[in-house]
PDB file of N, CA, C, O and CB in Angstrom:
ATOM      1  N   UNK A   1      -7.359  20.151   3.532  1.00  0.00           N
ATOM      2  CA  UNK A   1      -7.103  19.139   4.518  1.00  0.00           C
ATOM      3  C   UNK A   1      -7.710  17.815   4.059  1.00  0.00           C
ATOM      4  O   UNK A   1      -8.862  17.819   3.624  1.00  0.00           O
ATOM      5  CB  UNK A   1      -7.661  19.560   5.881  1.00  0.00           C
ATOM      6  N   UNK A   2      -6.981  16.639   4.131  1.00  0.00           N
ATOM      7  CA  UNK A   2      -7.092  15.489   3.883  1.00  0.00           C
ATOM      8  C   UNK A   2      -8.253  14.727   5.078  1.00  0.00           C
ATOM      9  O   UNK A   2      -8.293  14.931   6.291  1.00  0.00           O
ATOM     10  CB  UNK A   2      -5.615  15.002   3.825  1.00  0.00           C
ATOM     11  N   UNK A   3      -9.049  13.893   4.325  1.00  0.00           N
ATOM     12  CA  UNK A   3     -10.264  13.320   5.676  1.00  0.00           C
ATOM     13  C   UNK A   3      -9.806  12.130   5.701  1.00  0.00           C
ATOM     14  O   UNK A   3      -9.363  11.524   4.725  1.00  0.00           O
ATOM     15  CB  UNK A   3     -12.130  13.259   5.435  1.00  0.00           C
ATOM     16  N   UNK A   4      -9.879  11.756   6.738  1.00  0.00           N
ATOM     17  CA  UNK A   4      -9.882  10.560   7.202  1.00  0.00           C
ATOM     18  C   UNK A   4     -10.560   9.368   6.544  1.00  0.00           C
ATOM     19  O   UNK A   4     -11.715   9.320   6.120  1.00  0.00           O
ATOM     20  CB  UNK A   4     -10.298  10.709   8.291  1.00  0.00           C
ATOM     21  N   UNK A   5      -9.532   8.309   6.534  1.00  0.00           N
ATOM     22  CA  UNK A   5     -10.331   6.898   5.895  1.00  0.00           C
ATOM     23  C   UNK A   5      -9.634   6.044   6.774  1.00  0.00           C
ATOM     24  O   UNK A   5      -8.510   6.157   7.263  1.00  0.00           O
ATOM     25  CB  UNK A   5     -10.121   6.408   4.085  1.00  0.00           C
ATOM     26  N   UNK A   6     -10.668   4.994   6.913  1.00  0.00           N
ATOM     27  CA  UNK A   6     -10.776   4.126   8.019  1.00  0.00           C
ATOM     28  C   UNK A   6      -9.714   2.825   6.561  1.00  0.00           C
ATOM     29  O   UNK A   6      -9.788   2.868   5.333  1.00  0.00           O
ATOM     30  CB  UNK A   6     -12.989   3.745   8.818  1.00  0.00           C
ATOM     31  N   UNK A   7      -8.812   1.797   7.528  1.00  0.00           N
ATOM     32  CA  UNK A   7      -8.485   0.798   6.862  1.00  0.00           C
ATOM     33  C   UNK A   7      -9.048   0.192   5.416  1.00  0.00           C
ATOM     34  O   UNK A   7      -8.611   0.076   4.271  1.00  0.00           O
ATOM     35  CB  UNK A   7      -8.601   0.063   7.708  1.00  0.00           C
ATOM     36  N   UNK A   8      -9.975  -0.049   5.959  1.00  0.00           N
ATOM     37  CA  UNK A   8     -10.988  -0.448   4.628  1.00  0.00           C
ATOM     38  C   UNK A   8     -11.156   0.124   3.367  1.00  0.00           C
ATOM     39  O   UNK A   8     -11.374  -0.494   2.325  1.00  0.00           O
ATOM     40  CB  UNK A   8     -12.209  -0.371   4.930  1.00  0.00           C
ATOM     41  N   UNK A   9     -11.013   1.707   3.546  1.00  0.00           N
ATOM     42  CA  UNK A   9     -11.345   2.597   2.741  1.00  0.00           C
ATOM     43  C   UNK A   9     -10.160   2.710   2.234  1.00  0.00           C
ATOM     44  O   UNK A   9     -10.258   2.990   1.039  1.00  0.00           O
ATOM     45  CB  UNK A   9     -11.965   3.696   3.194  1.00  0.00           C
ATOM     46  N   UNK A  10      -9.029   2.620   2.597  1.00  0.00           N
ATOM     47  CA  UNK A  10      -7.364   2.536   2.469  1.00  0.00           C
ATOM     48  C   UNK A  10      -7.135   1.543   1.219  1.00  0.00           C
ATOM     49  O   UNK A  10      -6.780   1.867   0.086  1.00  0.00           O
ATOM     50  CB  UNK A  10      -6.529   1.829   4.025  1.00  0.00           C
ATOM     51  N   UNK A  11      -7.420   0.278   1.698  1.00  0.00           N
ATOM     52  CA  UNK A  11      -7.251  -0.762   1.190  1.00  0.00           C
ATOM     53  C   UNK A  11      -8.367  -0.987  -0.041  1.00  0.00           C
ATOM     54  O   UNK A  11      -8.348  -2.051  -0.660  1.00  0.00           O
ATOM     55  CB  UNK A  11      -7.231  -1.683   2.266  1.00  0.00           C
ATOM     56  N   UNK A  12      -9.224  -0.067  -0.330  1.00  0.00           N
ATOM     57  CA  UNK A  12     -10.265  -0.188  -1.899  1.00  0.00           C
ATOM     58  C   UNK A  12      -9.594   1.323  -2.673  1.00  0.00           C
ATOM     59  O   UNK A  12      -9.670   1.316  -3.902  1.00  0.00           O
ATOM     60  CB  UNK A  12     -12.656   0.009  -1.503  1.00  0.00           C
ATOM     61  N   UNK A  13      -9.033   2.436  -2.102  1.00  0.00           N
ATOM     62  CA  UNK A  13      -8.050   3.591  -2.583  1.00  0.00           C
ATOM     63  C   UNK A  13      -6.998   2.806  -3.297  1.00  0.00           C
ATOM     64  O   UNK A  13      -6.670   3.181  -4.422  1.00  0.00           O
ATOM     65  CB  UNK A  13      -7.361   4.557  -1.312  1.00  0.00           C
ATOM     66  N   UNK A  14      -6.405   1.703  -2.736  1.00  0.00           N
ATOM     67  CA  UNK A  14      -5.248   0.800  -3.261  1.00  0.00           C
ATOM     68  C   UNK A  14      -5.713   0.093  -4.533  1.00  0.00           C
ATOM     69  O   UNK A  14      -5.142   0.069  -5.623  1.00  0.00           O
ATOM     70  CB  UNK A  14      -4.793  -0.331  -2.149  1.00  0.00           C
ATOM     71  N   UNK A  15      -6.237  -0.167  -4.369  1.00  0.00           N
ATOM     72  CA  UNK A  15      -7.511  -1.170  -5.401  1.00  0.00           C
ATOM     73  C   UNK A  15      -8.067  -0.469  -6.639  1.00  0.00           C
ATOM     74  O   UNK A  15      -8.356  -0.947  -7.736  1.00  0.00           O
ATOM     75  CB  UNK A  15      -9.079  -1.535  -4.471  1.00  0.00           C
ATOM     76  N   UNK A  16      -8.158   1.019  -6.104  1.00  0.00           N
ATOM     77  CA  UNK A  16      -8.235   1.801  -7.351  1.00  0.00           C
ATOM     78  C   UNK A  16      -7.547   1.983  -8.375  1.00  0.00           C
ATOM     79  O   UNK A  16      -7.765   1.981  -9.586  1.00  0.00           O
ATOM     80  CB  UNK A  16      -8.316   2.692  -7.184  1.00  0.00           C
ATOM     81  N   UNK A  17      -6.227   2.225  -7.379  1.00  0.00           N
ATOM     82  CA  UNK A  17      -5.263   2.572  -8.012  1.00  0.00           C
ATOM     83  C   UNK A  17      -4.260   1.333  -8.856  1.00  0.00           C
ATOM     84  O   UNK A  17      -3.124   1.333  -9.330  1.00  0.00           O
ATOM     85  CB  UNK A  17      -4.631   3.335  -7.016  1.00  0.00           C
ATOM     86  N   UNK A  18      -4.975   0.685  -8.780  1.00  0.00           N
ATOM     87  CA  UNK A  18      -4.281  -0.471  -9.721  1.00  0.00           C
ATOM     88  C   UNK A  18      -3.737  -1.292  -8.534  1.00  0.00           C
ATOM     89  O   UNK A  18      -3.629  -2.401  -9.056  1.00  0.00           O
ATOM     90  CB  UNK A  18      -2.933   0.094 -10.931  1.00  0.00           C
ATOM     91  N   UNK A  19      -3.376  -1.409  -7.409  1.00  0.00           N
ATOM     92  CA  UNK A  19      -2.351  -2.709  -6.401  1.00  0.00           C
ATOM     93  C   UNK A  19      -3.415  -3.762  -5.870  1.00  0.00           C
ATOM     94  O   UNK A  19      -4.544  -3.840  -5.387  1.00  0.00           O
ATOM     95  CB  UNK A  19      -1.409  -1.937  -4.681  1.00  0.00           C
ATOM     96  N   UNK A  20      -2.337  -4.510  -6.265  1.00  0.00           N
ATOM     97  CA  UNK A  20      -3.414  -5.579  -6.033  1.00  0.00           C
ATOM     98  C   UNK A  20      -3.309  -6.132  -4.776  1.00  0.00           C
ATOM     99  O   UNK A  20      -2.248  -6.065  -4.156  1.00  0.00           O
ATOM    100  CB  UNK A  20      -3.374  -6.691  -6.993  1.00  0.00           C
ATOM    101  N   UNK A  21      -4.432  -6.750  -4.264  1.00  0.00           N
ATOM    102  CA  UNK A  21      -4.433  -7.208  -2.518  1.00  0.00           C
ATOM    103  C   UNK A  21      -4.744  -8.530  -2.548  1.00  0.00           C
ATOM    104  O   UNK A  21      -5.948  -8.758  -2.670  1.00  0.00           O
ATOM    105  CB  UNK A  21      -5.620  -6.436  -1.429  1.00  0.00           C
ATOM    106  N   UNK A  22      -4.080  -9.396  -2.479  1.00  0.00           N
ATOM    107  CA  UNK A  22      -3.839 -10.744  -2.011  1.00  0.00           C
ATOM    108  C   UNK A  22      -4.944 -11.511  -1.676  1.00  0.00           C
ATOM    109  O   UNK A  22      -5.752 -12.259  -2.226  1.00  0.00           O
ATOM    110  CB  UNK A  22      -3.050 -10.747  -0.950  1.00  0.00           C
ATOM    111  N   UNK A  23      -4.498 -10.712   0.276  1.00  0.00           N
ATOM    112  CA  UNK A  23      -5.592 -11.199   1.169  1.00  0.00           C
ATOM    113  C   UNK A  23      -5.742 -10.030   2.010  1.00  0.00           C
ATOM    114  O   UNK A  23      -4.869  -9.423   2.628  1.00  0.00           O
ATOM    115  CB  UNK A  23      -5.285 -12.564   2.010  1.00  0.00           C
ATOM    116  N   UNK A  24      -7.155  -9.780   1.926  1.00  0.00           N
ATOM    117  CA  UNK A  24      -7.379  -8.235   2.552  1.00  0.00           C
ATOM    118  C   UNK A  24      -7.506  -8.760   4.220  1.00  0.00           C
ATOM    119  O   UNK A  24      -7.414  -7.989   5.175  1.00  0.00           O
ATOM    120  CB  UNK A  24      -9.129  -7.245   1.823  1.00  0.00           C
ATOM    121  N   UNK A  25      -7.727 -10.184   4.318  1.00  0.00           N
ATOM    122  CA  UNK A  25      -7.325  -9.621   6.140  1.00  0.00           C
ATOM    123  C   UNK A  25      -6.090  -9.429   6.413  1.00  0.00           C
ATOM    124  O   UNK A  25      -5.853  -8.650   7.336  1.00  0.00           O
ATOM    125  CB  UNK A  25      -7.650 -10.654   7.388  1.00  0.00           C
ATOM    126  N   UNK A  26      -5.330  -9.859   5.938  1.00  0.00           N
ATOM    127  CA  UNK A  26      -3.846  -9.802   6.085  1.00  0.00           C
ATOM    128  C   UNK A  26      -3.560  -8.247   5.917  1.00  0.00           C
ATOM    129  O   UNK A  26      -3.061  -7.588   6.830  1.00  0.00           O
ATOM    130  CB  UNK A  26      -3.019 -10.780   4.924  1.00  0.00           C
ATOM    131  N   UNK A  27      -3.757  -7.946   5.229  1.00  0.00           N
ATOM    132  CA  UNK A  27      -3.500  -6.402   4.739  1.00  0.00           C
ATOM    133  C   UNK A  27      -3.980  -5.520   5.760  1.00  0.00           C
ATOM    134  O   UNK A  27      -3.295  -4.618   6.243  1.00  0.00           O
ATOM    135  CB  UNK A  27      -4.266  -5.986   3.346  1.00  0.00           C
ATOM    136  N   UNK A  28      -5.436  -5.845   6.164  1.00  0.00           N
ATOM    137  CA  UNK A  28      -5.719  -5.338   7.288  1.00  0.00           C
ATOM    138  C   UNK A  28      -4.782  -4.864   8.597  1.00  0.00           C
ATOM    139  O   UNK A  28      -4.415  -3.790   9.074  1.00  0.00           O
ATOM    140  CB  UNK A  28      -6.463  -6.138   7.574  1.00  0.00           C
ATOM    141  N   UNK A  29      -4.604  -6.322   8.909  1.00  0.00           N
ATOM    142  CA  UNK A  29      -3.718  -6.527   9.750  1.00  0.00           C
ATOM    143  C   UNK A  29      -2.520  -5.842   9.615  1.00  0.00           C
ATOM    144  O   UNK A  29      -2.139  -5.400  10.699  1.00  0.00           O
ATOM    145  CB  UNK A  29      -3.543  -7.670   9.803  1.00  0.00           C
ATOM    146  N   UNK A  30      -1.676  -5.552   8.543  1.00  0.00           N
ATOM    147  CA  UNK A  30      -0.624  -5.351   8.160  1.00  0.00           C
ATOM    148  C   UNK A  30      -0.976  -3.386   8.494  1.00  0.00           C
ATOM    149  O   UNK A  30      -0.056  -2.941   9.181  1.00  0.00           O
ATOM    150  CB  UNK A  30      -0.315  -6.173   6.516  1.00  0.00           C
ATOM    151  N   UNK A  31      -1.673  -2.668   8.269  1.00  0.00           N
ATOM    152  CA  UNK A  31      -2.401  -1.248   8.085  1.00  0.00           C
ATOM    153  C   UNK A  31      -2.991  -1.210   9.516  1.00  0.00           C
ATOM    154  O   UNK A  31      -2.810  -0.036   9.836  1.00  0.00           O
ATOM    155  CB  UNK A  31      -3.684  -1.133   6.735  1.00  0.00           C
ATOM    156  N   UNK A  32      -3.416  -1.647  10.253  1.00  0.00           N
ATOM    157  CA  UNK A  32      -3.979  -1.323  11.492  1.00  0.00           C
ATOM    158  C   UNK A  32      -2.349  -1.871  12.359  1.00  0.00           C
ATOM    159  O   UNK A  32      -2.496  -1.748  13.575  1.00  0.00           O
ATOM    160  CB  UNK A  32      -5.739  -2.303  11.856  1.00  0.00           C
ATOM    161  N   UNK A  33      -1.540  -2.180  12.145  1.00  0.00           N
ATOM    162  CA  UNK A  33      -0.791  -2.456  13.011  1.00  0.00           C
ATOM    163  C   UNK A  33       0.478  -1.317  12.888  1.00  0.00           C
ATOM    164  O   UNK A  33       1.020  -0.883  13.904  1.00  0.00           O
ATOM    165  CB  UNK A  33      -0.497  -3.923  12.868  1.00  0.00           C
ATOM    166  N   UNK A  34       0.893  -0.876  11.481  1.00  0.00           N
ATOM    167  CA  UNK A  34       2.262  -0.562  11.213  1.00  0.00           C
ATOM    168  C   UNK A  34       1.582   0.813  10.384  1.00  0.00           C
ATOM    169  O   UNK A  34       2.391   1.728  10.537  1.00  0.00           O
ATOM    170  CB  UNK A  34       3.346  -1.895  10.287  1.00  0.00           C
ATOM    171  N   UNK A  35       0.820   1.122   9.858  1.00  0.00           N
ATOM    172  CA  UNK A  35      -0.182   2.537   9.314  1.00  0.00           C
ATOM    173  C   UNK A  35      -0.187   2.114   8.083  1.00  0.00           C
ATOM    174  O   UNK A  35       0.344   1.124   7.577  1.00  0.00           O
ATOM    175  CB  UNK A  35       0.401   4.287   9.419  1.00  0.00           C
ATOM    176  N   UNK A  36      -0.901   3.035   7.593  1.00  0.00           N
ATOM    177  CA  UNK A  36      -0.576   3.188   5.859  1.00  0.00           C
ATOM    178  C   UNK A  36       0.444   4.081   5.395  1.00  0.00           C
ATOM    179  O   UNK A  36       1.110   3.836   4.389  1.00  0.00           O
ATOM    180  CB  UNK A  36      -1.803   3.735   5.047  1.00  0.00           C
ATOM    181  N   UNK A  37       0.622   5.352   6.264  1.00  0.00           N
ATOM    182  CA  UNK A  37       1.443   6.246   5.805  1.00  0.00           C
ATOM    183  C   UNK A  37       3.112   5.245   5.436  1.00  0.00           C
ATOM    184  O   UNK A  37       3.769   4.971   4.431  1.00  0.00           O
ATOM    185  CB  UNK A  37       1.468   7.563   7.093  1.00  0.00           C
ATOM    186  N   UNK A  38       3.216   4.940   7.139  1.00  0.00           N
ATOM    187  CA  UNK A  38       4.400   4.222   6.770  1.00  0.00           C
ATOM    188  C   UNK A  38       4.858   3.431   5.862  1.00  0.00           C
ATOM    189  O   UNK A  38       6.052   3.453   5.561  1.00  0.00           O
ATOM    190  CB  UNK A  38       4.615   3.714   7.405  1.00  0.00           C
ATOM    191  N   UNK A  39       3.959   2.587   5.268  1.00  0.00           N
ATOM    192  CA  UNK A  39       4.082   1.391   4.266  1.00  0.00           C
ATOM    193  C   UNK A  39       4.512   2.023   2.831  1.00  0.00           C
ATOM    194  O   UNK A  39       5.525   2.068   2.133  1.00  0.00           O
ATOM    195  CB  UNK A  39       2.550   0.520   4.127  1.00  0.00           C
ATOM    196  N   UNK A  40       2.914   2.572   2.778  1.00  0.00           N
ATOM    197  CA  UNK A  40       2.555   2.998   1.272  1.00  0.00           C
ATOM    198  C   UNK A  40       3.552   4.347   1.034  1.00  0.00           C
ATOM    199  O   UNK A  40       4.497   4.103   0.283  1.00  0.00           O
ATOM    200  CB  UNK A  40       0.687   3.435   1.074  1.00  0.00           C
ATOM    201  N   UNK A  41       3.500   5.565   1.493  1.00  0.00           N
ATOM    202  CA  UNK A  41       3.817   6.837   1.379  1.00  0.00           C
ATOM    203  C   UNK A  41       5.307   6.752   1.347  1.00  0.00           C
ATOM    204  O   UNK A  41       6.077   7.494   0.737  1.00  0.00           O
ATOM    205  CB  UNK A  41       3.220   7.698   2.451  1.00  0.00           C
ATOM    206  N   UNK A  42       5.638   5.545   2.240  1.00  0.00           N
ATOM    207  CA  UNK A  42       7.620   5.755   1.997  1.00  0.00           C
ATOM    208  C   UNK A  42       7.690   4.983   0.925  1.00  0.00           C
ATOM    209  O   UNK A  42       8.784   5.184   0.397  1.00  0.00           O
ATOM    210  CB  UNK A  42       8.948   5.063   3.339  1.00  0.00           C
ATOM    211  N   UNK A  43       6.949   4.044   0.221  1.00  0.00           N
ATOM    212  CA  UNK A  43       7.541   3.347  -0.932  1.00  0.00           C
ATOM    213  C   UNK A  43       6.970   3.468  -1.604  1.00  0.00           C
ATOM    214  O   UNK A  43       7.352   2.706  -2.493  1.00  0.00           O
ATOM    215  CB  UNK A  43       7.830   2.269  -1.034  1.00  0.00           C
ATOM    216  N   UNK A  44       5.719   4.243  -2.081  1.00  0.00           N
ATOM    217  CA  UNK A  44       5.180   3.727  -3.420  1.00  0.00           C
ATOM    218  C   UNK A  44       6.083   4.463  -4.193  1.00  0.00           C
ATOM    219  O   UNK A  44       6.114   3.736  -5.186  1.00  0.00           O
ATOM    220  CB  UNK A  44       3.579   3.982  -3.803  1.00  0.00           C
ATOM    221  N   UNK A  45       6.774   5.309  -4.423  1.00  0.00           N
ATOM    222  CA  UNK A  45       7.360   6.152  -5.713  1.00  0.00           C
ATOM    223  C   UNK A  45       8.136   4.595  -6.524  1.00  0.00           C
ATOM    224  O   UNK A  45       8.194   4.405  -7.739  1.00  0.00           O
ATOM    225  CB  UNK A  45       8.843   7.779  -5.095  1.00  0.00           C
ATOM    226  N   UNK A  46       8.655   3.653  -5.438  1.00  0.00           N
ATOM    227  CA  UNK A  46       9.337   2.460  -6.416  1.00  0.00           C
ATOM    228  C   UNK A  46       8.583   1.870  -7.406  1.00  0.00           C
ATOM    229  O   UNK A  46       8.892   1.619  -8.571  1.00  0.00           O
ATOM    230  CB  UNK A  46       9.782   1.278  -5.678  1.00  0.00           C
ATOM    231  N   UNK A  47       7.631   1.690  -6.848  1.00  0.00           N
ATOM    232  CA  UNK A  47       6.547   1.211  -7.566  1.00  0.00           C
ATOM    233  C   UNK A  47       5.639   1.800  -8.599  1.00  0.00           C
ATOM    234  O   UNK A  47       4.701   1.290  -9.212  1.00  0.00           O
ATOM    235  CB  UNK A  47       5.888   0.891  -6.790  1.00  0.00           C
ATOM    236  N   UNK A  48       6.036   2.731  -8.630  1.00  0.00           N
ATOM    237  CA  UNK A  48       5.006   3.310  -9.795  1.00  0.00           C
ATOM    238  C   UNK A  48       5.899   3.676 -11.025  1.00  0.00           C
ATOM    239  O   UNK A  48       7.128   3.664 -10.956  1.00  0.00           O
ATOM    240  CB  UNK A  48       4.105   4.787  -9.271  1.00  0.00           C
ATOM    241  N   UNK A  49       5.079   4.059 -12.360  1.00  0.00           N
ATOM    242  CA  UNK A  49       5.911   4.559 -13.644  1.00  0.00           C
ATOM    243  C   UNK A  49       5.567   5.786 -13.929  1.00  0.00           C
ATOM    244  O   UNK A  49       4.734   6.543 -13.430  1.00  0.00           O
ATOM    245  CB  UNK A  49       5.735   3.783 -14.916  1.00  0.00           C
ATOM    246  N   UNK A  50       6.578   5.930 -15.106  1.00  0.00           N
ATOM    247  CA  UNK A  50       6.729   7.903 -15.439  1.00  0.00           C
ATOM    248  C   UNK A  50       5.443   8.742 -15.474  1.00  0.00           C
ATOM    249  O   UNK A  50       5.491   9.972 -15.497  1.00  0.00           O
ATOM    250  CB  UNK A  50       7.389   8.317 -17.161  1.00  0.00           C
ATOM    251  N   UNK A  51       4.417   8.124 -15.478  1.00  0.00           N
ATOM    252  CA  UNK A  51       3.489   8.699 -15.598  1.00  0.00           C
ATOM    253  C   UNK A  51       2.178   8.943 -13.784  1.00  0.00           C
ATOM    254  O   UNK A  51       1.018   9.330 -13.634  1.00  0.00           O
ATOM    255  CB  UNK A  51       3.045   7.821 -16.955  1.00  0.00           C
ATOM    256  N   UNK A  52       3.283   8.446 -12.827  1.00  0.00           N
ATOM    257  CA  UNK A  52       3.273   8.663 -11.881  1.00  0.00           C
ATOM    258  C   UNK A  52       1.852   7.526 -11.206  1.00  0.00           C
ATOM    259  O   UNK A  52       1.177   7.793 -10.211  1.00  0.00           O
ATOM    260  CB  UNK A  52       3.322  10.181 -11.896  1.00  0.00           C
ATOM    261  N   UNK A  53       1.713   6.359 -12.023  1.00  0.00           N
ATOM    262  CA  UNK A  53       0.710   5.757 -11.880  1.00  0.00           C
ATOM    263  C   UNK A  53       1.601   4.315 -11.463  1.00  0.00           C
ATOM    264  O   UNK A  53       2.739   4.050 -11.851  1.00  0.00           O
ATOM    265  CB  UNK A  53      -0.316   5.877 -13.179  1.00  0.00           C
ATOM    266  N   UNK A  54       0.574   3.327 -10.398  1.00  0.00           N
ATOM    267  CA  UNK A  54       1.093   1.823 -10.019  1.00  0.00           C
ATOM    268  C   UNK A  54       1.671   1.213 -11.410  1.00  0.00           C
ATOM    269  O   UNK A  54       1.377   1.660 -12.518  1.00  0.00           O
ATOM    270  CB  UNK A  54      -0.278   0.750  -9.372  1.00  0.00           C
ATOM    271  N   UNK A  55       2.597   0.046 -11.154  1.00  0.00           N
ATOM    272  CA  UNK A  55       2.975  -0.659 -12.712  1.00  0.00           C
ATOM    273  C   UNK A  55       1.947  -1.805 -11.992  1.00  0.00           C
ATOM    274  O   UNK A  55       1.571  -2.143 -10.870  1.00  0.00           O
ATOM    275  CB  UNK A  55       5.082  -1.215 -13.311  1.00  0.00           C
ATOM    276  N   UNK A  56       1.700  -2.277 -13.846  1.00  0.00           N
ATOM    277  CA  UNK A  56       0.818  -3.368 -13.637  1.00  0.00           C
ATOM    278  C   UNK A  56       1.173  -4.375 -12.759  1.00  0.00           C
ATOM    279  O   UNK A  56       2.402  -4.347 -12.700  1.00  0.00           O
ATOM    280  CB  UNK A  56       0.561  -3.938 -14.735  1.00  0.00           C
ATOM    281  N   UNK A  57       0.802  -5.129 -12.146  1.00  0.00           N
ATOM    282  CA  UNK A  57       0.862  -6.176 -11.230  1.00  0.00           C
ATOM    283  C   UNK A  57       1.310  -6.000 -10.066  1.00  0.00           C
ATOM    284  O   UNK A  57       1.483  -7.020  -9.399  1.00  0.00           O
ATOM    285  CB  UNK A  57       1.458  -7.064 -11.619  1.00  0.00           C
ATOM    286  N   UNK A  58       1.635  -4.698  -9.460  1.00  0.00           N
ATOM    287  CA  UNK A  58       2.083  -4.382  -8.368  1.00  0.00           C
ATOM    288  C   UNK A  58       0.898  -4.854  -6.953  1.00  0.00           C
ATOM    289  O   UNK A  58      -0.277  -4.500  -6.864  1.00  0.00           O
ATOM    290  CB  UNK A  58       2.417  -2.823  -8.608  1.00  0.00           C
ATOM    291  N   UNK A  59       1.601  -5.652  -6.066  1.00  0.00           N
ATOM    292  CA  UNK A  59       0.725  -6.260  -5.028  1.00  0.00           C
ATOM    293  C   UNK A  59       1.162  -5.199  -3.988  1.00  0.00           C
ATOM    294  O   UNK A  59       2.197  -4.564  -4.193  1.00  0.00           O
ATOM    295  CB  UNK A  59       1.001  -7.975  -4.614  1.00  0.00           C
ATOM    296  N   UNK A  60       0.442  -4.989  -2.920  1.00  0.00           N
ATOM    297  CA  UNK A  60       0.728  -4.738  -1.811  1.00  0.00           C
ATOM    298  C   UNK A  60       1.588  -5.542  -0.915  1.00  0.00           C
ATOM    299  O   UNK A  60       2.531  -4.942  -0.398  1.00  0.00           O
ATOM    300  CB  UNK A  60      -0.225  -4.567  -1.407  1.00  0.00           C
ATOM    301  N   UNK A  61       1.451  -6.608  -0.682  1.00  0.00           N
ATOM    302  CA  UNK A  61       2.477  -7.808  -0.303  1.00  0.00           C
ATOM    303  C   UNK A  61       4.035  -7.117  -0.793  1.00  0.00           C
ATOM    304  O   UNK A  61       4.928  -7.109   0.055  1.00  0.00           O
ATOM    305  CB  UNK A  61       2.027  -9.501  -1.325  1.00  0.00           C
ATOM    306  N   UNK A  62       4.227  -6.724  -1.747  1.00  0.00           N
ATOM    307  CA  UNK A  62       5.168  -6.170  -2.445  1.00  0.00           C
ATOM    308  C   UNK A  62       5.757  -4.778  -1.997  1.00  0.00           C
ATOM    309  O   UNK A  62       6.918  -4.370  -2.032  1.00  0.00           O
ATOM    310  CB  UNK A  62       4.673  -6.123  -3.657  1.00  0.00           C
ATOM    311  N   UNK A  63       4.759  -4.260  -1.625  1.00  0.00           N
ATOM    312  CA  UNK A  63       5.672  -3.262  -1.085  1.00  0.00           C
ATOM    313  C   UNK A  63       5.636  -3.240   0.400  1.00  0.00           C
ATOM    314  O   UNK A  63       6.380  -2.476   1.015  1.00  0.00           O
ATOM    315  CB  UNK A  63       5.353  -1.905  -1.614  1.00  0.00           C
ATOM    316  N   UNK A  64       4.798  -4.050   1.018  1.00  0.00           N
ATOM    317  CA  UNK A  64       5.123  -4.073   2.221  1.00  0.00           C
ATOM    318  C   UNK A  64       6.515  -5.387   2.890  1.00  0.00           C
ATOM    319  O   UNK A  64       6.841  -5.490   4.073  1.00  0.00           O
ATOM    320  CB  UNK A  64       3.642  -4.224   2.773  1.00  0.00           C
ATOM    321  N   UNK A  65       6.981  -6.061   1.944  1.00  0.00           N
ATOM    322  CA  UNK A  65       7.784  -6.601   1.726  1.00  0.00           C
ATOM    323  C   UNK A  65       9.294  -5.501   1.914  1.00  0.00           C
ATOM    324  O   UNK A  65      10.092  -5.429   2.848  1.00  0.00           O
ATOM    325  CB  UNK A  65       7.343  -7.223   0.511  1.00  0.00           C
ATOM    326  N   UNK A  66       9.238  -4.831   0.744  1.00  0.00           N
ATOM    327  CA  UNK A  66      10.632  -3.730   0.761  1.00  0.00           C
ATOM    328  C   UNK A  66      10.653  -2.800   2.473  1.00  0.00           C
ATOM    329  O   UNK A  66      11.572  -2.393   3.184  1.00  0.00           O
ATOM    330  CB  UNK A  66      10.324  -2.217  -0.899  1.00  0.00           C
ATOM    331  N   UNK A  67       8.749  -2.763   2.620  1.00  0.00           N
ATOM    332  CA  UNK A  67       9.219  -1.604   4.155  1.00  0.00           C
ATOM    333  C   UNK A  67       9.857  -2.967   5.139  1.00  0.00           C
ATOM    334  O   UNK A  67      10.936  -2.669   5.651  1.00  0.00           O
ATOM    335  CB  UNK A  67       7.258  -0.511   5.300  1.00  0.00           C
ATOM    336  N   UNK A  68       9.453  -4.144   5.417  1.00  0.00           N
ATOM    337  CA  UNK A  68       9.863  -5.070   6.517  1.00  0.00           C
ATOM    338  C   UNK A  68      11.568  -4.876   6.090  1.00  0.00           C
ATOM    339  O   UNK A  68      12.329  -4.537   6.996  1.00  0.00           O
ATOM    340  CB  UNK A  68       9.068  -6.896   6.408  1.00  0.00           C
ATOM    341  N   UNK A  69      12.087  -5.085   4.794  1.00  0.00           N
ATOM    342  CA  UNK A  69      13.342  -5.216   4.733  1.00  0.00           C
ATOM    343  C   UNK A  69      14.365  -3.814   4.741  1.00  0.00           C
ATOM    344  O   UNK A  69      15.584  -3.803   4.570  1.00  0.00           O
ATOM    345  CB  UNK A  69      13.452  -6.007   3.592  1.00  0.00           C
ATOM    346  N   UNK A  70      13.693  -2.954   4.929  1.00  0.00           N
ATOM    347  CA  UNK A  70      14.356  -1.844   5.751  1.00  0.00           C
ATOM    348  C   UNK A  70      13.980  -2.041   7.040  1.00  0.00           C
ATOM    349  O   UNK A  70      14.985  -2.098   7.748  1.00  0.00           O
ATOM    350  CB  UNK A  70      14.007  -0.429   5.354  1.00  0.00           C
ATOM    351  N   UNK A  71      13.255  -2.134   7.483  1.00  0.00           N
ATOM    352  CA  UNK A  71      13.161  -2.325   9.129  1.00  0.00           C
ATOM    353  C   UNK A  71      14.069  -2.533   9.945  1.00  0.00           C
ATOM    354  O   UNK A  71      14.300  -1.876  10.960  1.00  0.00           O
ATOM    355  CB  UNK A  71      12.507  -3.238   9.510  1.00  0.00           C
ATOM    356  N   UNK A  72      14.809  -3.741   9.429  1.00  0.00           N
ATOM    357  CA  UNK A  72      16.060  -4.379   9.690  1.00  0.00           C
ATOM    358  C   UNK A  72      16.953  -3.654   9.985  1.00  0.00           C
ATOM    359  O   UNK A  72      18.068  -4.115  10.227  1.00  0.00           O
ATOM    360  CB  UNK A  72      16.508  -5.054   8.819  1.00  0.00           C
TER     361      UNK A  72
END
């Protein structure tokens, strides 16, 4: 079973993993309002390469960009 991480902890997991964060209040904002699951978990596979890792320069802005334009 997976434990719980608070926003913050979300958003430095991202950071690990190579995506880069802009502006972390924004991001905040963006993760306490709409989740992480939703954002990250439906899109990162676009974003990443064969080796199942982020491509370089990948922002978060970026993929929360592709979830707003499905929203639609």
């Amino acid at each position: 079973m997976k434990t719980y991480k608070s926003d913050e902890e979300l958003i430095e997991y991202l950071i690990s993993k190579n995506v880069k964060i802009i502006n972390k209040k924004d991001t905040l904002n963006k993760l306490s309002k709409y989740s992480y699951y939703s954002i990250i978990n439906s899109y990162k596979n676009i974003f990443k390469n064969e080796n199942n890792e982020y491509k370089d320069g990948v922002t978060f802005d970026e993929i929360f960009s592709l979830y707003e334009f499905d929203k639609i």
